[in-house]
Wavefront OBJ file of the C-alpha trace (Angstrom):
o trace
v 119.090 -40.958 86.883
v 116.858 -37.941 87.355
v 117.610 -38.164 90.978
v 120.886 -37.737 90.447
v 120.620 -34.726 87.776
v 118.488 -32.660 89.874
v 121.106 -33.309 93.240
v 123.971 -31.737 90.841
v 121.609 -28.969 89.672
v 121.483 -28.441 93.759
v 125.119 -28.375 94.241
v 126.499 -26.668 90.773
v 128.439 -23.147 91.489
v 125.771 -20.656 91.408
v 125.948 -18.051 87.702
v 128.829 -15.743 88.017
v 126.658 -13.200 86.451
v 123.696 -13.663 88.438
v 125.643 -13.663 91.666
v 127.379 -9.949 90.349
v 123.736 -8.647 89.445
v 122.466 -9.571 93.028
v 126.016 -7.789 94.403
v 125.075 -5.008 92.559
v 121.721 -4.752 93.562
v 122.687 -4.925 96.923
v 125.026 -2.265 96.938
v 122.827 0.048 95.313
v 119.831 -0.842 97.818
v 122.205 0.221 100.871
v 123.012 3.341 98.949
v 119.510 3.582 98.393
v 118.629 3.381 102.106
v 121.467 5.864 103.177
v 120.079 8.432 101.183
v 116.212 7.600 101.898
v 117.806 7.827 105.520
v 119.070 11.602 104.953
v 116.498 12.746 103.578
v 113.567 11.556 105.193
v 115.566 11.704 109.418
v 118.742 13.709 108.946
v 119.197 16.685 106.323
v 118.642 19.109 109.328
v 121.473 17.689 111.409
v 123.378 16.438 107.899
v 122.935 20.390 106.880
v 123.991 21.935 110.562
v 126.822 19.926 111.215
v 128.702 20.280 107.555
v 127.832 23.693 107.067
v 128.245 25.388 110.558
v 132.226 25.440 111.021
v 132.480 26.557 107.260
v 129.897 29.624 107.322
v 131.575 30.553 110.626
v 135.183 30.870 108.988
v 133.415 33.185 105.973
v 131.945 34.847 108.064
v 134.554 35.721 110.420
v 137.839 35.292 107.911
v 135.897 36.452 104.726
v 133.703 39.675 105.817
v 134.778 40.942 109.151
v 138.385 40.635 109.135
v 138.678 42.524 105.763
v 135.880 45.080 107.045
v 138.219 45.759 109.937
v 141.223 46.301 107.560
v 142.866 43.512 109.610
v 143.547 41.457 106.167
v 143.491 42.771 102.371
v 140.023 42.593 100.340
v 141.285 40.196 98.240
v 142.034 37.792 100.707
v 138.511 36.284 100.280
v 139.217 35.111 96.922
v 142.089 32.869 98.322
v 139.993 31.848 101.534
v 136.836 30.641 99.624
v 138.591 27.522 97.192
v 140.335 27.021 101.199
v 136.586 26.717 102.882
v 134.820 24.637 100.249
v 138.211 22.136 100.781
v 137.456 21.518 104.537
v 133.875 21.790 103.730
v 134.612 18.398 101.514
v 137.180 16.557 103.591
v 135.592 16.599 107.314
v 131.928 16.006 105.928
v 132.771 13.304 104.192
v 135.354 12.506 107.263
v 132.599 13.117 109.946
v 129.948 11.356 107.649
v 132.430 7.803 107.933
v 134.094 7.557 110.962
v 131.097 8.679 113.718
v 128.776 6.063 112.188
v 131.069 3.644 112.395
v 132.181 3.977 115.954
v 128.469 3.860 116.867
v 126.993 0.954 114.632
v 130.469 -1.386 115.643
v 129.873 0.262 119.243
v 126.889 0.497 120.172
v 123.894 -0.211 117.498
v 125.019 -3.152 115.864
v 123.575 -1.728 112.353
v 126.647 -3.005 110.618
v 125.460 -6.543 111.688
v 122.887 -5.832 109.184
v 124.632 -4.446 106.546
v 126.901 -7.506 106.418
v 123.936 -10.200 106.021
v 123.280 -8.549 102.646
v 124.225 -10.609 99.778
v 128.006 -8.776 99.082
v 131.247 -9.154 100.556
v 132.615 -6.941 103.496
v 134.764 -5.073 101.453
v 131.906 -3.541 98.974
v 129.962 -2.471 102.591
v 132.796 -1.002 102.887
v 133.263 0.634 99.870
v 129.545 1.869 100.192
v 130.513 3.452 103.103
v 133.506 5.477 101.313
v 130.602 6.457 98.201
v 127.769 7.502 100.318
v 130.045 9.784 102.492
v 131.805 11.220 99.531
v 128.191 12.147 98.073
v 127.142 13.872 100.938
v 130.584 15.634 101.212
v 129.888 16.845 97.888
v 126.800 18.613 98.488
v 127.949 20.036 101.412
v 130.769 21.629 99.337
v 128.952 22.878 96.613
v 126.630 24.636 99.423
v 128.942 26.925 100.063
v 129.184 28.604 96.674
v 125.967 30.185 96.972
v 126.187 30.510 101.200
v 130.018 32.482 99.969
v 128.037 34.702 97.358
v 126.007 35.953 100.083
v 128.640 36.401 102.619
v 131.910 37.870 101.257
v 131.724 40.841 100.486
v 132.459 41.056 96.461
v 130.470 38.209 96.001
v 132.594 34.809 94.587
v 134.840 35.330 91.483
v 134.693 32.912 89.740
v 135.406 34.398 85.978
v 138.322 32.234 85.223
v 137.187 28.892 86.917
v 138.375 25.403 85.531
v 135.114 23.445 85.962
v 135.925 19.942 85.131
v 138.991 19.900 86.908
v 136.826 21.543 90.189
v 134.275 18.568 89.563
v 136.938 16.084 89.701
v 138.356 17.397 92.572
v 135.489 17.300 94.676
v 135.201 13.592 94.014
v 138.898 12.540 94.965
v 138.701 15.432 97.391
v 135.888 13.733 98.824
v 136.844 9.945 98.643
v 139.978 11.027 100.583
v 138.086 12.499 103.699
v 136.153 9.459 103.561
v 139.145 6.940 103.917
v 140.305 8.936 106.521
v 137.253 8.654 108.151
v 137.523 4.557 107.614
v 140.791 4.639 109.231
v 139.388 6.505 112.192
v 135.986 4.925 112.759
v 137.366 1.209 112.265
v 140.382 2.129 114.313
v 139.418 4.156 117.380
v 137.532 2.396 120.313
v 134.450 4.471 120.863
v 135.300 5.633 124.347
v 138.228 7.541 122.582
v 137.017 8.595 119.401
v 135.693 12.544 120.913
v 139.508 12.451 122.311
v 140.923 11.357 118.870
v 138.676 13.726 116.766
v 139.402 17.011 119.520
v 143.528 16.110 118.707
v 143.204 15.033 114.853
v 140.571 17.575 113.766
v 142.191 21.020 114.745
v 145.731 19.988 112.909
v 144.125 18.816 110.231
v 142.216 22.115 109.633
v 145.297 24.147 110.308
v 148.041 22.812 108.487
v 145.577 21.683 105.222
v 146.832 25.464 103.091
v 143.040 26.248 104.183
v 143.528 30.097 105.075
v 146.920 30.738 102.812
v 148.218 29.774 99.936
v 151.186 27.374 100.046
v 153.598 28.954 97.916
v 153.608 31.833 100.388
v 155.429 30.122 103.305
v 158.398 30.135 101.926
v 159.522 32.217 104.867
v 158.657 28.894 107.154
v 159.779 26.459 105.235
v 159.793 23.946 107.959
v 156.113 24.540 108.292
v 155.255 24.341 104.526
v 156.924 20.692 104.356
v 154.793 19.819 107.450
v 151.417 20.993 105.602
v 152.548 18.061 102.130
v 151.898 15.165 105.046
v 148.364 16.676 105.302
v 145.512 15.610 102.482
v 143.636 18.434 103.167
v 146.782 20.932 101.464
v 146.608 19.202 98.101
v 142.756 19.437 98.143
v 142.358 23.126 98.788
v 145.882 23.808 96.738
v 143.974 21.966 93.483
v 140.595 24.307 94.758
v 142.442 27.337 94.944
v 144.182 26.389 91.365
v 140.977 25.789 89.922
v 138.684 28.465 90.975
v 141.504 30.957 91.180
v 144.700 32.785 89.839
v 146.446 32.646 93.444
v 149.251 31.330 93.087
v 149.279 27.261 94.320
v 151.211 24.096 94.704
v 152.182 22.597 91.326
v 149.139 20.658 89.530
v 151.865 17.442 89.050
v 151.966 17.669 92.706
v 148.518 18.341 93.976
v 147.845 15.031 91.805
v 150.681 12.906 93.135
v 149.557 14.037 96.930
v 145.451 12.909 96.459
v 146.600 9.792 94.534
v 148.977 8.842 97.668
v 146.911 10.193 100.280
v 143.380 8.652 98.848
v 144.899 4.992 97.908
v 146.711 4.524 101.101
v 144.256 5.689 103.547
v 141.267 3.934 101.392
v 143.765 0.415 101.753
v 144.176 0.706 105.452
v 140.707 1.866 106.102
v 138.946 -1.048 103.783
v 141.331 -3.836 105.428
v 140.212 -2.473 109.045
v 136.843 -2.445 107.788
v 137.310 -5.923 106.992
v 139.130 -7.312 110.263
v 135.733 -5.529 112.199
v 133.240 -6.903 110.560
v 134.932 -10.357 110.284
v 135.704 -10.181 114.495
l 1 2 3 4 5 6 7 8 9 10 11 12 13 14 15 16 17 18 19 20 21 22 23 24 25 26 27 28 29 30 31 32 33 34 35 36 37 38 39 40 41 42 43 44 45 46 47 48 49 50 51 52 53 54 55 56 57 58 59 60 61 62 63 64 65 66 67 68 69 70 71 72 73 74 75 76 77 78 79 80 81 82 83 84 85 86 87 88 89 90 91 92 93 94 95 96 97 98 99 100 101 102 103 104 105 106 107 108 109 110 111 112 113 114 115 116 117 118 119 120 121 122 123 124 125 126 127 128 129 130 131 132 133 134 135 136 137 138 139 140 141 142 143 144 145 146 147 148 149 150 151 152 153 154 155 156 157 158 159 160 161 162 163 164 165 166 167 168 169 170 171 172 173 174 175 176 177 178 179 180 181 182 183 184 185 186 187 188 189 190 191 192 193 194 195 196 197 198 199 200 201 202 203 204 205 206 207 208 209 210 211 212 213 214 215 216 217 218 219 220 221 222 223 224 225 226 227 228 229 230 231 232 233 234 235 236 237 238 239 240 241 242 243 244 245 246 247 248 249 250 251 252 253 254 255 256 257 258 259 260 261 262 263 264 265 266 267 268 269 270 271 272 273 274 275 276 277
């Protein structure tokens, strides 16, 4: 009889809520290591490669174009919310898709990753947070990195700071499911190809270095700039950190909602079909 007892204690479903708490502890050590990773092997590289492109545009946009009276002084105020936008959306992009392509390349890391005890889709998912925290420090970098550049400093006098906060997170979570799409989708061999023809229209048709509302006079190129993430991400910046005028709130929301859910749905189900081939 005891035989018996102890070969269904062997075979009984494991505890629901002791197989979530070892899930969660999981996911939290792979966080763990990803940040342990940064700090300790790549905040030099992390640092150069999110912050180089964006200090460049200040730089050039910000100081010496108004210095040379090639643009109006003001036209710093509407660049900056523009900069810390692409600042958030290709780090977190970058951050996703090239370590991807080389751990389901090259590496094999992900063959790790997958033996811990959670499913595909939360490696996944851990994927999506980690980059989204890194893009996040990258953007808030270049407050201070702006204050030092532009010439009147950053105005920020009439800022909305919650609703900046929570853009930086969906702003951030959508770079990073665009980076799933691209690093689960693109063969390695082709992903410097893909990146040198996905990068530069995405950077110039995502409202960056104008406002939206002012292209009314090409209106053919302000509908092609709503099929870019990037537009409703600096659009909500430039809303919340300025009084420039800016795509409608009702619509900067509908755009990151879209954008974020289906690129995170395509992105977690090739995430899936890689790790399961």
């Amino acid at each position: 009889m005891s035989d018996v007892t102890s070969d269904r204690e062997l075979t009984r479903d494991p505890d629901p809520m002791l197989a979530r708490a070892t899930g969660v502890r999981a996911f939290l050590g792979l966080l763990q290591r990803d940040i342990w990773n940064t700090l300790r092997h790549e905040l030099g590289g992390f640092l150069a490669q999110s912050l180089m492109q964006p200090l460049a545009f200040l730089f050039v946009f910000g100081l010496v174009l108004p210095e040379i009276g090639a643009v109006d002084e003001s036209y710093a105020t509407q660049l900056l919310p523009g900069i810390i936008a692409l600042t958030l959306v290709l780090t977190a992009l970058q951050n996703v898709a090239l370590p991807l392509v080389i751990e389901f390349s090259y590496t094999k890391e992900i063959e790790d990753r997958l033996l811990a005890p959670i499913s595909p889709l939360m490696v996944g998912v851990e994927k999506l947070v980690f980059a989204t925290g890194r893009s996040l420090i990258a953007a808030l970098l270049i407050l201070p990195l702006a204050a030092l550049i532009l010439p009147g400093g950053v105005q920020t006098g009439g800022a909305n700071w919650g609703v900046f906060a929570l853009l930086l997170i969906v702003g951030g979570l959508a770079g990073a499911s665009i980076g799933l799409v691209l690093g689960t989708s693109v063969p390695a061999r082709r992903i410097n190809m893909v990146f040198a023809l996905a990068l530069t229209p995405l950077i110039f048709t995502g409202a960056t270095f104008y406002p939206w509302q002012l292209l009314d006079s090409l209106r053919w190129f302000q509908v092609l700039t709503l099929f870019n993430p990037l537009t409703y991400v600096s659009e909500g910046m430039r809303g919340a950190l300025t009084s420039s005028p800016h795509l409608g709130a009702e619509w900067i929301a509908l755009g990151l909602a879209v954008s974020t859910v289906a690129f995170a749905a395509v992105g977690l189900r090739g995430f899936i079909r890689r790790a399961v081939d």
